[in-house]
C-alpha positions as CSV (number, residue, x, y, z in Angstrom):
1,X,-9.1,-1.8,6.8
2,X,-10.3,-2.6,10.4
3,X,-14.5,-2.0,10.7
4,X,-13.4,0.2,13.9
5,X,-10.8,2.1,12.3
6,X,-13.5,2.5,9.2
7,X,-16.0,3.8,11.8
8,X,-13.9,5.7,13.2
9,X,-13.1,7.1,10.0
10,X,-16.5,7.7,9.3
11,X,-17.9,9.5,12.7
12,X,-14.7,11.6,12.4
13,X,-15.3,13.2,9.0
14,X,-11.9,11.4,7.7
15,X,-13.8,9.9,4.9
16,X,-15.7,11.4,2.4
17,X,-19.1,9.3,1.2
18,X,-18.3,9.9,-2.4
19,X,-15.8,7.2,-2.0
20,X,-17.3,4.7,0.3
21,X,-18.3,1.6,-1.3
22,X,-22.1,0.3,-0.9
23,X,-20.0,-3.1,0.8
24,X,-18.4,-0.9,3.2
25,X,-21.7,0.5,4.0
26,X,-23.4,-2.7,4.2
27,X,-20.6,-3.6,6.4
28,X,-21.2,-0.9,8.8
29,X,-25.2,-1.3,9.1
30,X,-23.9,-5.3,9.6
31,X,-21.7,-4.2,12.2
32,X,-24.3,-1.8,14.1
33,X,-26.8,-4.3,13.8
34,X,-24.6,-6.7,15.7
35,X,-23.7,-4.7,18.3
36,X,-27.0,-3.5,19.1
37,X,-28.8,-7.2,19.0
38,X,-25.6,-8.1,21.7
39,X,-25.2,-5.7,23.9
40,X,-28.8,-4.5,24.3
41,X,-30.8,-7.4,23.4
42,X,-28.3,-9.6,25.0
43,X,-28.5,-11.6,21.9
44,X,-25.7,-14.5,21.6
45,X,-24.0,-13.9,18.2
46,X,-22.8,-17.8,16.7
47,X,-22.6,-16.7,13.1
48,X,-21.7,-14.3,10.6
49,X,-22.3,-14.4,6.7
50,X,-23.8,-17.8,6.7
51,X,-23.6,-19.2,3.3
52,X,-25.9,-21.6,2.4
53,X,-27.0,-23.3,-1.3
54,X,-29.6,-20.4,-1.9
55,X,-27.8,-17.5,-0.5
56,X,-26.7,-16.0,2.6
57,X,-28.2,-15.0,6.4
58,X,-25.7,-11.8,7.5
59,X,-26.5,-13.1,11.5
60,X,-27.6,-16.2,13.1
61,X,-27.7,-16.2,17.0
62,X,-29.6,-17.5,20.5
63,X,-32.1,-15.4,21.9
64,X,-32.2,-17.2,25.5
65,X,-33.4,-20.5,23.3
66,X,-34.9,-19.4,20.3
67,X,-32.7,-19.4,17.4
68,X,-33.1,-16.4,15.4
69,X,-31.9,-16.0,11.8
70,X,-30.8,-12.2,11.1
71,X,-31.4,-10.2,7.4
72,X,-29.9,-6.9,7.4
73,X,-31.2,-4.4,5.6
């Protein structure tokens, strides 16, 4: 399913929480988070779900040039 189509799922009362998965949820905090750190922290997004020997970072982007490593939570 498309993350907008699942949000739009979601604000619209389409989808009941007793069947959405804690993934799609992460998902969705994942995708507000990007948004947010975008379009009002002007952030530059370069990667998503980098996987690395030890794990994973859910963001990695530019703040005018500092590169900031994102954890979602």
């Amino acid at each position: 399913m498309l993350m907008l189509e699942f949000i739009n799922r979601i604000l619209h009362g389409r989808i009941s929480s007793k069947i959405v998965t804690p993934i799609e949820i992460g998902r969705f905090g994942e995708y507000r988070a990007l948004e947010y750190l975008r379009r009002v922290k002007k952030f530059r997004i370069i990667c998503r779900n980098w996987k690395y020997r030890h794990g994973e970072i859910d963001l990695v982007a530019w703040d005018n040039d500092v590169l900031v490593f994102i954890e979602v939570r």
